[in-house]
PyMOL Python script that loads the backbone (N, CA, C, O; Angstrom):
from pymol import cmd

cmd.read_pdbstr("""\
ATOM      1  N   UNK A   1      89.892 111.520  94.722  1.00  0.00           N
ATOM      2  CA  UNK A   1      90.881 110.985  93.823  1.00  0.00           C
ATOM      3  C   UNK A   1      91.393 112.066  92.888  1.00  0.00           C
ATOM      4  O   UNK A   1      92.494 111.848  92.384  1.00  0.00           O
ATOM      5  N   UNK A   2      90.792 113.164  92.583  1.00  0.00           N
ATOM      6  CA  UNK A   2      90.908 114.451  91.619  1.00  0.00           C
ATOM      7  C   UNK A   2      92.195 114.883  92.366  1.00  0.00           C
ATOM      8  O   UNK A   2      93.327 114.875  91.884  1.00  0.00           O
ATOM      9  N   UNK A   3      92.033 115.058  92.943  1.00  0.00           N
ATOM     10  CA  UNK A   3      93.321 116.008  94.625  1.00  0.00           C
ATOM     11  C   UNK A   3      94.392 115.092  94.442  1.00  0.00           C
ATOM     12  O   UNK A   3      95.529 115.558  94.380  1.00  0.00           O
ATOM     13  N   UNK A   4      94.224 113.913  94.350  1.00  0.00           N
ATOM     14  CA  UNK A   4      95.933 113.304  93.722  1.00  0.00           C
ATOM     15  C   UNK A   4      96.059 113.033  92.715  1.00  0.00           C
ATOM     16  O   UNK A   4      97.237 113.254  92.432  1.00  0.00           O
ATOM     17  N   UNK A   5      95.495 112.616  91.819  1.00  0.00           N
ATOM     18  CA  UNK A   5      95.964 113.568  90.316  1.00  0.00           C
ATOM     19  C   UNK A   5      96.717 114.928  90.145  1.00  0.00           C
ATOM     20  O   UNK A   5      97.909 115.089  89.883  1.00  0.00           O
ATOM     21  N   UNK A   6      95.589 116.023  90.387  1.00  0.00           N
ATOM     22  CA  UNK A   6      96.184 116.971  90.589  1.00  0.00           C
ATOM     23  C   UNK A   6      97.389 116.919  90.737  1.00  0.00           C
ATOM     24  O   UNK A   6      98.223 117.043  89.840  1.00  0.00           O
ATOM     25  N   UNK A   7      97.685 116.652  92.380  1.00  0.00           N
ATOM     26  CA  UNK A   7      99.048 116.753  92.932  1.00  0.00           C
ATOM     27  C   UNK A   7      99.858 116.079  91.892  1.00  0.00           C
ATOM     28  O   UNK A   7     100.621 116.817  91.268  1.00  0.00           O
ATOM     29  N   UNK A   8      99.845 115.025  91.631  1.00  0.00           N
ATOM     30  CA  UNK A   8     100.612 113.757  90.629  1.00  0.00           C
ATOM     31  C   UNK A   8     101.135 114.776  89.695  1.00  0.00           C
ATOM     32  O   UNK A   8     102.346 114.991  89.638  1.00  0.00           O
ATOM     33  N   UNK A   9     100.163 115.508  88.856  1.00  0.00           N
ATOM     34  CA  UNK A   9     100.253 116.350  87.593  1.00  0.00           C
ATOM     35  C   UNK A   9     101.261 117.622  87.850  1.00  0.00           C
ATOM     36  O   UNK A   9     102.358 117.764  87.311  1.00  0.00           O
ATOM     37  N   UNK A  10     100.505 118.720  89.010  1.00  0.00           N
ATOM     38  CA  UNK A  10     101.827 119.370  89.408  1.00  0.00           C
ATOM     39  C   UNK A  10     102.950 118.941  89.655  1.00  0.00           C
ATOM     40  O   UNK A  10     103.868 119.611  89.184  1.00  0.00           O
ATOM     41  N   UNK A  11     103.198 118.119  90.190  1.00  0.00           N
ATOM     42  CA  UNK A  11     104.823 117.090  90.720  1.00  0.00           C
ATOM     43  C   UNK A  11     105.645 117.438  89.310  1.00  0.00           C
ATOM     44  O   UNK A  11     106.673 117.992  88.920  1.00  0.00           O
ATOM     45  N   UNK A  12     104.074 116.484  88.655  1.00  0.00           N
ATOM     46  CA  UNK A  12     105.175 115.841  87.351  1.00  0.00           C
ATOM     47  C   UNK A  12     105.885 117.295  86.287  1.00  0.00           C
ATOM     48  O   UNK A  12     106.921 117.317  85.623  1.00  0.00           O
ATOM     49  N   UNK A  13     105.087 118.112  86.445  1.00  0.00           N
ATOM     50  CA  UNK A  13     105.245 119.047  85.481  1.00  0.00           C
ATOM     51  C   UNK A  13     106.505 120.223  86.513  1.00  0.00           C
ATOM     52  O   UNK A  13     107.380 120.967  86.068  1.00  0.00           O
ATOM     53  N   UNK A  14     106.205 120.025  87.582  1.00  0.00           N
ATOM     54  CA  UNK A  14     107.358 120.584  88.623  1.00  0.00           C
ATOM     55  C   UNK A  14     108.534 119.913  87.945  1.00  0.00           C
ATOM     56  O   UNK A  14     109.260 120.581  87.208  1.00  0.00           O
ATOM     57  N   UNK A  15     108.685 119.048  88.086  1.00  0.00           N
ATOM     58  CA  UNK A  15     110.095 117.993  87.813  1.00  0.00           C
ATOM     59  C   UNK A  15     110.542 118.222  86.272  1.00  0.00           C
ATOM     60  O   UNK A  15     111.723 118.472  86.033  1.00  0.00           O
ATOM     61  N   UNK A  16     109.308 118.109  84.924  1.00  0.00           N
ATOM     62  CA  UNK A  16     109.978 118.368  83.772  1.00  0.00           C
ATOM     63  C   UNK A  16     110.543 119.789  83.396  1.00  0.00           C
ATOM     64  O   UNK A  16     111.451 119.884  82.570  1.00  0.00           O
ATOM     65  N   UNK A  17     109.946 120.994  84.067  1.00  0.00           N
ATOM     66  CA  UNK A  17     110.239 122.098  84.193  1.00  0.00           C
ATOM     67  C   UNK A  17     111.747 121.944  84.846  1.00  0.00           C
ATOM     68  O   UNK A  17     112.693 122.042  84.063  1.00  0.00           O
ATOM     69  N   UNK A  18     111.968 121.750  85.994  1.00  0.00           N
ATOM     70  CA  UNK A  18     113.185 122.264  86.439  1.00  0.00           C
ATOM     71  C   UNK A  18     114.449 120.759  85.535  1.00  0.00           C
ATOM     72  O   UNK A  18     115.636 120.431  85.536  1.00  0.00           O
ATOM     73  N   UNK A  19     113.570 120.476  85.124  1.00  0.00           N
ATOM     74  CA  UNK A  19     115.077 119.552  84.239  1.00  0.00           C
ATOM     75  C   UNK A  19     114.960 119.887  83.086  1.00  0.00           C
ATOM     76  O   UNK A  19     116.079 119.650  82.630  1.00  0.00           O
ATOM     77  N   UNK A  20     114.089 120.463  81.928  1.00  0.00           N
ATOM     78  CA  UNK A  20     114.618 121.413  81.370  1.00  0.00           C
ATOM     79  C   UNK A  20     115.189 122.810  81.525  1.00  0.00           C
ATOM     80  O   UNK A  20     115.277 123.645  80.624  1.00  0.00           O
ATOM     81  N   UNK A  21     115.483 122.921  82.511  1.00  0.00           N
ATOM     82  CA  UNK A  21     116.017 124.389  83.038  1.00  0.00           C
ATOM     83  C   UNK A  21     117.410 123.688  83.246  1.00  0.00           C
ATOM     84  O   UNK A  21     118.280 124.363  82.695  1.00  0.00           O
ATOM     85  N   UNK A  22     117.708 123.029  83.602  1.00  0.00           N
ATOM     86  CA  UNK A  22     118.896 122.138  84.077  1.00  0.00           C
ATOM     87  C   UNK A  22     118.866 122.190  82.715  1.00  0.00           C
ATOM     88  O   UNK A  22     118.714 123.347  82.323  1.00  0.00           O
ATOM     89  N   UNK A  23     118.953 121.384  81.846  1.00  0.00           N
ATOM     90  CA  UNK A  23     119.011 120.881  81.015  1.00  0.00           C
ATOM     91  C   UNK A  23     119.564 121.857  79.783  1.00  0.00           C
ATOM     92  O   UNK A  23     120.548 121.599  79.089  1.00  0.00           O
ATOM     93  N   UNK A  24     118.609 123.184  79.649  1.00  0.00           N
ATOM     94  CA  UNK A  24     119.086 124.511  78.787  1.00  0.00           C
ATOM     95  C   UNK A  24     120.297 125.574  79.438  1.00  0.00           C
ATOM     96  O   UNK A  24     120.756 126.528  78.809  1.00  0.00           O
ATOM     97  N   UNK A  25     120.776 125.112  81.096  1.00  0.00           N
ATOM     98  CA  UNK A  25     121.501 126.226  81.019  1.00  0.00           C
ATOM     99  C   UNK A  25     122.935 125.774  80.874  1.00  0.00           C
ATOM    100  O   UNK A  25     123.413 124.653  80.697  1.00  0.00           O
ATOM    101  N   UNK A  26     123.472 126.943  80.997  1.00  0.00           N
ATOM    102  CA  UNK A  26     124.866 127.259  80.690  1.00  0.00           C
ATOM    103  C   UNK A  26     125.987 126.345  81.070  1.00  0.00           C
ATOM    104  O   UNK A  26     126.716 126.052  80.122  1.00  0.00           O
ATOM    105  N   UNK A  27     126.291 125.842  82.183  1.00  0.00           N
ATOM    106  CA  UNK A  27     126.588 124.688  82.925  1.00  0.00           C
ATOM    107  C   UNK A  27     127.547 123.337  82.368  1.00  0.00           C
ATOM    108  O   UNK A  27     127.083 122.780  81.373  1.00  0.00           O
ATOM    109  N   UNK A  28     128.538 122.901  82.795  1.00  0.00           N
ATOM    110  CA  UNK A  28     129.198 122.121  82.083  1.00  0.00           C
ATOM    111  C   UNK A  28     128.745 120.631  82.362  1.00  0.00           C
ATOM    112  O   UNK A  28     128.185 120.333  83.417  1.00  0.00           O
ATOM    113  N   UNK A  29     128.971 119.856  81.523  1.00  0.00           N
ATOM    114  CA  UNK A  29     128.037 118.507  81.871  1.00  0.00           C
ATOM    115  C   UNK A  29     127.982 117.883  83.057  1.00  0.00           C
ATOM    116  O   UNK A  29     126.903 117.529  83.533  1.00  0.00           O
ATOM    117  N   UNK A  30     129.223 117.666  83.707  1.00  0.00           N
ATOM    118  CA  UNK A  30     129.041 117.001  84.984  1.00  0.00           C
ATOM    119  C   UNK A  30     128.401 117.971  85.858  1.00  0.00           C
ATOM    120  O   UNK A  30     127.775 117.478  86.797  1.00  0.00           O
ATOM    121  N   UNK A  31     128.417 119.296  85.760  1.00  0.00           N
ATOM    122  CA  UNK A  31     127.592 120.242  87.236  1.00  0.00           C
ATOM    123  C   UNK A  31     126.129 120.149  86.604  1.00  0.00           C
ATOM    124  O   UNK A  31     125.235 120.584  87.330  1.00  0.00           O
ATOM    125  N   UNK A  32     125.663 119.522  85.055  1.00  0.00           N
ATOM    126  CA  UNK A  32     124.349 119.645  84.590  1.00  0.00           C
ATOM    127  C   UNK A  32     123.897 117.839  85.222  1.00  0.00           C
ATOM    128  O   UNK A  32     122.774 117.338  85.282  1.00  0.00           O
ATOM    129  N   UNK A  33     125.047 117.310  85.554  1.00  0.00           N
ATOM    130  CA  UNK A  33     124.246 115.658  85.907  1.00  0.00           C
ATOM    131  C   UNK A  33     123.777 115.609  87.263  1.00  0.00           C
ATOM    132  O   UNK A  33     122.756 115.101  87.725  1.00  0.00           O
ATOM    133  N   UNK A  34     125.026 116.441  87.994  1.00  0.00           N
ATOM    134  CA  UNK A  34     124.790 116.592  89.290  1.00  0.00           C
ATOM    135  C   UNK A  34     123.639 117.379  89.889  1.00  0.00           C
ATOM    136  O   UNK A  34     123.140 117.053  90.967  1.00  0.00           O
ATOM    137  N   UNK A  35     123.279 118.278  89.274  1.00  0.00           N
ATOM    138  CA  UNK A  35     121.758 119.216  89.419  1.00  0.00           C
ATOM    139  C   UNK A  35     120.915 117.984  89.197  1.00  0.00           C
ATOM    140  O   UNK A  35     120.201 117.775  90.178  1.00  0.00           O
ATOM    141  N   UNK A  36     120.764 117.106  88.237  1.00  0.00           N
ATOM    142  CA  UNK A  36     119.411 116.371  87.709  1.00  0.00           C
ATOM    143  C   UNK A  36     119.691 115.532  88.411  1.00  0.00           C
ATOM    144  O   UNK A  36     118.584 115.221  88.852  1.00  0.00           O
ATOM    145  N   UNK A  37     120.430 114.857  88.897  1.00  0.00           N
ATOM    146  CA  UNK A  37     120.547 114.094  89.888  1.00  0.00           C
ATOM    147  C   UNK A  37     119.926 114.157  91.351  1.00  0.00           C
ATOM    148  O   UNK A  37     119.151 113.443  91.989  1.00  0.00           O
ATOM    149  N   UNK A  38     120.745 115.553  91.635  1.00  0.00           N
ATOM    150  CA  UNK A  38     119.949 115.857  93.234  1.00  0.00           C
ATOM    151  C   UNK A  38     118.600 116.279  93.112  1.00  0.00           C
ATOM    152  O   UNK A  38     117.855 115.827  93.981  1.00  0.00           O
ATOM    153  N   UNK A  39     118.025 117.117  92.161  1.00  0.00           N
ATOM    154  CA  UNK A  39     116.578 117.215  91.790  1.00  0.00           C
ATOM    155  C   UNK A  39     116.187 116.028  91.838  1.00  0.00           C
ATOM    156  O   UNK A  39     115.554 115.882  92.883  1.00  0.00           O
ATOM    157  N   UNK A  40     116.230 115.114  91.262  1.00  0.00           N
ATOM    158  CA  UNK A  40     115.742 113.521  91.209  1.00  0.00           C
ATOM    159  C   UNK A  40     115.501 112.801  92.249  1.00  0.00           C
ATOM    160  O   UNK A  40     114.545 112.028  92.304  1.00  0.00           O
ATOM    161  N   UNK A  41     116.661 113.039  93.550  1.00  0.00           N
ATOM    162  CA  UNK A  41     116.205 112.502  94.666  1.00  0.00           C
ATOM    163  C   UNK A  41     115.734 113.793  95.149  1.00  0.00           C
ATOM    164  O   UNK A  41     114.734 113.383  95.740  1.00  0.00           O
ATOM    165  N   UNK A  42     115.725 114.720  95.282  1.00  0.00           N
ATOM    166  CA  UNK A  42     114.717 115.676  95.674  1.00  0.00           C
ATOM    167  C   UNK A  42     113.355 115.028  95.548  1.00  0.00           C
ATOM    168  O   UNK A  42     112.921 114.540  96.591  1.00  0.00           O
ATOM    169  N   UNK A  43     112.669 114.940  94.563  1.00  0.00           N
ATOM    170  CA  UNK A  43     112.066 114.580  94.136  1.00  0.00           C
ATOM    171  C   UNK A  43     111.245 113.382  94.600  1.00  0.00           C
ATOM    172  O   UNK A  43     110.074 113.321  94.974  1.00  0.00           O
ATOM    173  N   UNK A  44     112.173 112.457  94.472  1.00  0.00           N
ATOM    174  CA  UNK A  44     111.937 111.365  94.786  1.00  0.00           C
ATOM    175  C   UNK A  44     111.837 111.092  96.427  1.00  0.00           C
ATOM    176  O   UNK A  44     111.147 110.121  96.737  1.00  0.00           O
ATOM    177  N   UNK A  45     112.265 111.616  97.182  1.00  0.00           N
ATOM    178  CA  UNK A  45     111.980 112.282  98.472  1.00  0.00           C
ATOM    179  C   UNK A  45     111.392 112.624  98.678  1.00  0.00           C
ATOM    180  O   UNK A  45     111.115 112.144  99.777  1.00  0.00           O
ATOM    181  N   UNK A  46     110.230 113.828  98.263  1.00  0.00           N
ATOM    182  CA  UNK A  46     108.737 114.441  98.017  1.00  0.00           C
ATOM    183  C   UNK A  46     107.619 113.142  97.869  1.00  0.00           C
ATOM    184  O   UNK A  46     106.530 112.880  98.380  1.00  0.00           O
ATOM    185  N   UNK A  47     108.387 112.587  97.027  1.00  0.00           N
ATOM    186  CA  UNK A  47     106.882 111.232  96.061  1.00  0.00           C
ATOM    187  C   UNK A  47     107.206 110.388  97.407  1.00  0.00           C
ATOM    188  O   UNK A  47     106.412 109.547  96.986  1.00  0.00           O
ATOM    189  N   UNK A  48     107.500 110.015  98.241  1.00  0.00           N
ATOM    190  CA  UNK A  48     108.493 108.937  99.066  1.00  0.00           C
ATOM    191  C   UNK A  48     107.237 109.439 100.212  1.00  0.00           C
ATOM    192  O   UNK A  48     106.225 108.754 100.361  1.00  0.00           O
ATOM    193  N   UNK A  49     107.441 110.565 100.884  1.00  0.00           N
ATOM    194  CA  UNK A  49     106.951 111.336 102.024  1.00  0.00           C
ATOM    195  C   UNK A  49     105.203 111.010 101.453  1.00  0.00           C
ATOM    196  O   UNK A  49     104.449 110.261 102.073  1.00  0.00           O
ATOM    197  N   UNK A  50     104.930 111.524 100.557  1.00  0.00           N
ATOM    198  CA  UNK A  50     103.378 111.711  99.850  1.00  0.00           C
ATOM    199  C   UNK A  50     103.009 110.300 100.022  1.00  0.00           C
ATOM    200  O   UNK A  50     102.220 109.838 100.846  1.00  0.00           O
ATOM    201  N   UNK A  51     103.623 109.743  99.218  1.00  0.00           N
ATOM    202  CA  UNK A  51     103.105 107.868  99.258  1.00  0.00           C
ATOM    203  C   UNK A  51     103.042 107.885 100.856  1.00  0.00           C
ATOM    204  O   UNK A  51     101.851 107.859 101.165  1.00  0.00           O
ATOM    205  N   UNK A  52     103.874 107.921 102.020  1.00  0.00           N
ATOM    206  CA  UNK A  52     103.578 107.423 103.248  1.00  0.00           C
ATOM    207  C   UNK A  52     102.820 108.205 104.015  1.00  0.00           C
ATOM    208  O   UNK A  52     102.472 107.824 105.132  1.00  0.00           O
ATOM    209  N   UNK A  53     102.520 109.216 103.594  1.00  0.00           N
ATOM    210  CA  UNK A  53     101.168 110.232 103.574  1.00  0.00           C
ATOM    211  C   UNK A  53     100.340 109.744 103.556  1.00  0.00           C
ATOM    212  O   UNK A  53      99.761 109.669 104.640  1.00  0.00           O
ATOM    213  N   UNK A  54      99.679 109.062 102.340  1.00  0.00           N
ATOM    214  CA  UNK A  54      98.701 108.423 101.697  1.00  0.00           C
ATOM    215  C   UNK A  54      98.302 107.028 102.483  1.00  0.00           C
ATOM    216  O   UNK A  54      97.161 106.816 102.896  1.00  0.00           O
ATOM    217  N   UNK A  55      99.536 105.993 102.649  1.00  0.00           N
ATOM    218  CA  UNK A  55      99.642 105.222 103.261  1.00  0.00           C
ATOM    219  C   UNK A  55      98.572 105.102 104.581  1.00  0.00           C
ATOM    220  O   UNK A  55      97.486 104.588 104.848  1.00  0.00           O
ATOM    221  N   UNK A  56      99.700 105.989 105.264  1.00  0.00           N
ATOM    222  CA  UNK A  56      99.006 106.694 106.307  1.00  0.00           C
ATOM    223  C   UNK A  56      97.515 106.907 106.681  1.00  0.00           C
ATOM    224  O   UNK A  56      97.023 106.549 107.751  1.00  0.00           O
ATOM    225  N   UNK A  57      96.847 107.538 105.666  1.00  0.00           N
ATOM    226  CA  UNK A  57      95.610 108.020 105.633  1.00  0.00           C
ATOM    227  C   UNK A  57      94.917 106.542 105.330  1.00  0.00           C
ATOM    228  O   UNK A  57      93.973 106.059 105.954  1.00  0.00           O
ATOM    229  N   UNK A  58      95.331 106.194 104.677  1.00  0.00           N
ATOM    230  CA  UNK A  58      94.109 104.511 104.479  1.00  0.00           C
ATOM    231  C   UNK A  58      93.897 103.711 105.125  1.00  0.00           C
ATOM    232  O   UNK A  58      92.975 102.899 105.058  1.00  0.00           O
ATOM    233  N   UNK A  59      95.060 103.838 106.178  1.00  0.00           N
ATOM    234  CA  UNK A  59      95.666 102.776 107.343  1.00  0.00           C
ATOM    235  C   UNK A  59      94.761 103.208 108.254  1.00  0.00           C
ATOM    236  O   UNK A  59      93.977 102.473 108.854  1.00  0.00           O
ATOM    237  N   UNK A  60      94.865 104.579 108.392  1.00  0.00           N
ATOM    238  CA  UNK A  60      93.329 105.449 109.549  1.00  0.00           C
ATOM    239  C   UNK A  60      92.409 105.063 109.384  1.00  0.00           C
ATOM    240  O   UNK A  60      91.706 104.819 110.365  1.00  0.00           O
ATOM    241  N   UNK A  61      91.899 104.790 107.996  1.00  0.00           N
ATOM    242  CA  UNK A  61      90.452 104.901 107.538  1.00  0.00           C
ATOM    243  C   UNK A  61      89.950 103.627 107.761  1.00  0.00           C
ATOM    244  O   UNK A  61      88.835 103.275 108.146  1.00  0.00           O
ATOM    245  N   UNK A  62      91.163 102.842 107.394  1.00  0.00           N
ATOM    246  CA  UNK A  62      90.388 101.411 107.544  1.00  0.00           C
ATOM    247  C   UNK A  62      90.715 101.169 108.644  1.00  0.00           C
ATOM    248  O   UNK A  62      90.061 100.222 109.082  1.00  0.00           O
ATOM    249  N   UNK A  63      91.703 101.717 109.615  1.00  0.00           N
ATOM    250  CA  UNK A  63      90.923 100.860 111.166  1.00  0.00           C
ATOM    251  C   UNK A  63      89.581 101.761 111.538  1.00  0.00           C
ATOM    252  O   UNK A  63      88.695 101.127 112.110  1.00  0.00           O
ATOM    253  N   UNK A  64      89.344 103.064 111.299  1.00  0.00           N
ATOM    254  CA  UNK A  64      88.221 103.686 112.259  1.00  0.00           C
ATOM    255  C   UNK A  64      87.168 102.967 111.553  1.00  0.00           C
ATOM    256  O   UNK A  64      86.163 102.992 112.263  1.00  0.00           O
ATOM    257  N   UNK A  65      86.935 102.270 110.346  1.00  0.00           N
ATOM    258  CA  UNK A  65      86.191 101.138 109.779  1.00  0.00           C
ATOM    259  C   UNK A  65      85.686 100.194 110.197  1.00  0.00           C
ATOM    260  O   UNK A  65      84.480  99.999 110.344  1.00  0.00           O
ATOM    261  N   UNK A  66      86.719  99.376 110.479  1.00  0.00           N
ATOM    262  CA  UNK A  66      86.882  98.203 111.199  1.00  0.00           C
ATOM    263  C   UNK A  66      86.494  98.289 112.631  1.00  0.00           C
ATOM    264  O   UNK A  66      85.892  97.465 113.319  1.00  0.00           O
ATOM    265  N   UNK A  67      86.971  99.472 112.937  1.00  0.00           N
ATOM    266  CA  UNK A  67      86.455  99.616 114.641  1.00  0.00           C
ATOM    267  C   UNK A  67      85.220  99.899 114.488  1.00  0.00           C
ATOM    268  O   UNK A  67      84.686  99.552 115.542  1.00  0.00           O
ATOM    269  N   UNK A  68      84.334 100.386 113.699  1.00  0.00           N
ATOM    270  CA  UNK A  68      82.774 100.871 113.369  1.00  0.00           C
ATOM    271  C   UNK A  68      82.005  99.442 113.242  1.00  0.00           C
ATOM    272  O   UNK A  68      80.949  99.188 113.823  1.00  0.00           O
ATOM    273  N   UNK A  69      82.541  98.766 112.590  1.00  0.00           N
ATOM    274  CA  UNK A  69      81.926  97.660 111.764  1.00  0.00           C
ATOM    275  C   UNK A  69      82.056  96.231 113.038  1.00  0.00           C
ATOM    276  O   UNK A  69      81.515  95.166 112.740  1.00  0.00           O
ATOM    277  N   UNK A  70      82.770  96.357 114.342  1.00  0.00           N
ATOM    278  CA  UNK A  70      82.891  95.565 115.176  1.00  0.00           C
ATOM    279  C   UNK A  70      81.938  96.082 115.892  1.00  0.00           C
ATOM    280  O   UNK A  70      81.005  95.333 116.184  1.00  0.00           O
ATOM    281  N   UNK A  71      81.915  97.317 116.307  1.00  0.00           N
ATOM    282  CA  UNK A  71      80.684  97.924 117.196  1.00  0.00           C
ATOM    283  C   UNK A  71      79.375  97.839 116.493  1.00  0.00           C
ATOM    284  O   UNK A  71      78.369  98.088 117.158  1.00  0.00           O
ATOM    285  N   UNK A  72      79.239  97.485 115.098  1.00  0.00           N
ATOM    286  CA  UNK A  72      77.553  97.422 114.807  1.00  0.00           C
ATOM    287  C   UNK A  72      77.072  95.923 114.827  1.00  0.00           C
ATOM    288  O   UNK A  72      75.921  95.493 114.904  1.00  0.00           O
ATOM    289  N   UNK A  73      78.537  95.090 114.717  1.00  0.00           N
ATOM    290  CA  UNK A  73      78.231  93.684 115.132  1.00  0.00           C
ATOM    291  C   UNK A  73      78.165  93.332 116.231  1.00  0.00           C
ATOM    292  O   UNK A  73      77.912  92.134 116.360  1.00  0.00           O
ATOM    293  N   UNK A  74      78.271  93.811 116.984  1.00  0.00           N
ATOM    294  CA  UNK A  74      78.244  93.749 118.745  1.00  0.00           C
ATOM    295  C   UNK A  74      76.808  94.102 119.059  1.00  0.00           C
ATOM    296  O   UNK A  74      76.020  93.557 119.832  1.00  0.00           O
ATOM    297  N   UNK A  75      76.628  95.409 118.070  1.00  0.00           N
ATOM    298  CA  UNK A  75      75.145  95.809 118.823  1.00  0.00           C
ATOM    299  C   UNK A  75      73.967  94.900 117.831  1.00  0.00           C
ATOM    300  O   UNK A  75      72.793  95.159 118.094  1.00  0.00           O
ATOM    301  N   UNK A  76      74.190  93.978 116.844  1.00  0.00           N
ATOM    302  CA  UNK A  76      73.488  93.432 116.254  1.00  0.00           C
ATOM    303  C   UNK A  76      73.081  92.275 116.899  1.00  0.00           C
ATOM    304  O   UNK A  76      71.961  91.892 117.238  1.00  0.00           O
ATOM    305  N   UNK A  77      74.690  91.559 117.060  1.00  0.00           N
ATOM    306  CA  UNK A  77      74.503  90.172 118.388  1.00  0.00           C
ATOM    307  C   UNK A  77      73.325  90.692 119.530  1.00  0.00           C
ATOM    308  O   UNK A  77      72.281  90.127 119.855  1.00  0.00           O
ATOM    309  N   UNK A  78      74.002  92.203 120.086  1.00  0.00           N
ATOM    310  CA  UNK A  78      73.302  92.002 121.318  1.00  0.00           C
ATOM    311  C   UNK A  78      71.430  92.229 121.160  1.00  0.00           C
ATOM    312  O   UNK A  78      70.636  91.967 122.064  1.00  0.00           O
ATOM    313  N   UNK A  79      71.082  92.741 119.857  1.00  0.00           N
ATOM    314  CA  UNK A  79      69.864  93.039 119.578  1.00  0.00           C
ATOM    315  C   UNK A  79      69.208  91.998 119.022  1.00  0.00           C
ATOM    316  O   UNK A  79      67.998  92.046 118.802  1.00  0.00           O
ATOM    317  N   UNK A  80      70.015  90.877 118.724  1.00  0.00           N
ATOM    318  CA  UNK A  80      69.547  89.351 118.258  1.00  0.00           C
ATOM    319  C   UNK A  80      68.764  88.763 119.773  1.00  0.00           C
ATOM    320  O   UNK A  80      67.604  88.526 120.110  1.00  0.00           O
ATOM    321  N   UNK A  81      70.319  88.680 120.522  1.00  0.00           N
ATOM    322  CA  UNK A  81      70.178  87.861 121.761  1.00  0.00           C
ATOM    323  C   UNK A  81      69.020  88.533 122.266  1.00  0.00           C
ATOM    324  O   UNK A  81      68.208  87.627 122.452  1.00  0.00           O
ATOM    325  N   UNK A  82      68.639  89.320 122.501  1.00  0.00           N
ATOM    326  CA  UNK A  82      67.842  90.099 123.231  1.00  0.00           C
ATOM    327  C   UNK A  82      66.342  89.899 122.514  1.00  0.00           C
ATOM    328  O   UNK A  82      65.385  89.737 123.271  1.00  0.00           O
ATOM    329  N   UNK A  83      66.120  89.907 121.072  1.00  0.00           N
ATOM    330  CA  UNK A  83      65.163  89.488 120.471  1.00  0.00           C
ATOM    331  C   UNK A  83      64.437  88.073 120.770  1.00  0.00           C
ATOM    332  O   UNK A  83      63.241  87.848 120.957  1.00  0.00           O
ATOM    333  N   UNK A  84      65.516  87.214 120.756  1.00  0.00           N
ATOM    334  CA  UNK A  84      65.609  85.685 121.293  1.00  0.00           C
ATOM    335  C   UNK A  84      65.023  85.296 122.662  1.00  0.00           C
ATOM    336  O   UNK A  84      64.309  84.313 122.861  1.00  0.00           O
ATOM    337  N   UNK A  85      65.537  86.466 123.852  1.00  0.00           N
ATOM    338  CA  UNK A  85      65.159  86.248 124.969  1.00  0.00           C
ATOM    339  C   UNK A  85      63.503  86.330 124.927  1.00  0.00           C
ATOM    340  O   UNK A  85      62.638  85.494 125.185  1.00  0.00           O
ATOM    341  N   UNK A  86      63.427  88.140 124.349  1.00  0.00           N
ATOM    342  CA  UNK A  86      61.804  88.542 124.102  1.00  0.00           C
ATOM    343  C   UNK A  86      60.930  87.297 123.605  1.00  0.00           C
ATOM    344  O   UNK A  86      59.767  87.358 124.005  1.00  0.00           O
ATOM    345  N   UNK A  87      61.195  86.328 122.925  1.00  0.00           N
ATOM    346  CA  UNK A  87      60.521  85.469 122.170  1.00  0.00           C
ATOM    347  C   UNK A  87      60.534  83.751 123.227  1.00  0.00           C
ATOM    348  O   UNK A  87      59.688  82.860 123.139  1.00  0.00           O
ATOM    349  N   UNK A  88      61.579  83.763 123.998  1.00  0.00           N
ATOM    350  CA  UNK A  88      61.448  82.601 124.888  1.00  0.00           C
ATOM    351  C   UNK A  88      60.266  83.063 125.888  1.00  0.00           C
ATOM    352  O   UNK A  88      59.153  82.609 126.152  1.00  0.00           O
ATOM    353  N   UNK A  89      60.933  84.047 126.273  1.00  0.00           N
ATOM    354  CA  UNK A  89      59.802  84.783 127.228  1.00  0.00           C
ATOM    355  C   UNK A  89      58.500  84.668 127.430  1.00  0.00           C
ATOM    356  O   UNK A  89      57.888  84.497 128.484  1.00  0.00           O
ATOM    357  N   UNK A  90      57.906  84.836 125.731  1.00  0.00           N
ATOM    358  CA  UNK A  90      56.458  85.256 125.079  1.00  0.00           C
ATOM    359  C   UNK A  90      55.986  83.443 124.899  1.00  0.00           C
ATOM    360  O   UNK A  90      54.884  83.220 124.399  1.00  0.00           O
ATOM    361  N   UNK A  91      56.678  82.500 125.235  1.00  0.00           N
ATOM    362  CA  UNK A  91      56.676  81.092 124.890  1.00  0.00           C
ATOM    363  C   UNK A  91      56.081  80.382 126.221  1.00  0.00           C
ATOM    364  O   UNK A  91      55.060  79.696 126.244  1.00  0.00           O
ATOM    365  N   UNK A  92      56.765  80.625 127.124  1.00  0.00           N
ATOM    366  CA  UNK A  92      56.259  80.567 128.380  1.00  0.00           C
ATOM    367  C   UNK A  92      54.752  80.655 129.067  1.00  0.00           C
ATOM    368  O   UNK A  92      54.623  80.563 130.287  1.00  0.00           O
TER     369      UNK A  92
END
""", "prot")
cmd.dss("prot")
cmd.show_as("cartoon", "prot")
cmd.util.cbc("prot")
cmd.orient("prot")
């Protein structure tokens, strides 16, 4: 969870940096809206990709999960049934 923070923190400080740079230079207002603008979906394009990054990665995790957690119930059933048999068996 440190590793996206991190990232979160660089982003964020990426983004206030280059819009005060926008922001202090020389530039007449509409070519200063149009910079913060396309930075913004820049931006927001980056956070967009990362989120379905992330997405991504949880979506993995919890099926190779789920696929783990079906195979230890399978081998639990079959180590029940099999216990069950051992014990009819021993009845006999």
């Amino acid at each position: 969870m440190s590793k996206d923070k991190l990232l979160l923190g660089v982003l964020a400080g990426v983004a206030v940096g280059a819009l005060l740079g926008v922001l202090f230079a020389p530039d007449k207002g509409s070519a200063t809206r149009e910079k913060i603008s396309k930075k913004g979906k820049e931006y927001a394009d980056d956070l967009n990709n990362k989120i379905d990054q992330l997405i991504a990665s949880i979506t993995s995790k919890t099926n190779w999960a789920e696929k783990e957690a079906d195979e230890l119930v399978t081998d639990l059933k079959s180590n029940v049934e099999a216990a069950l048999k051992d014990l009819e068996s021993m009845r006999k």
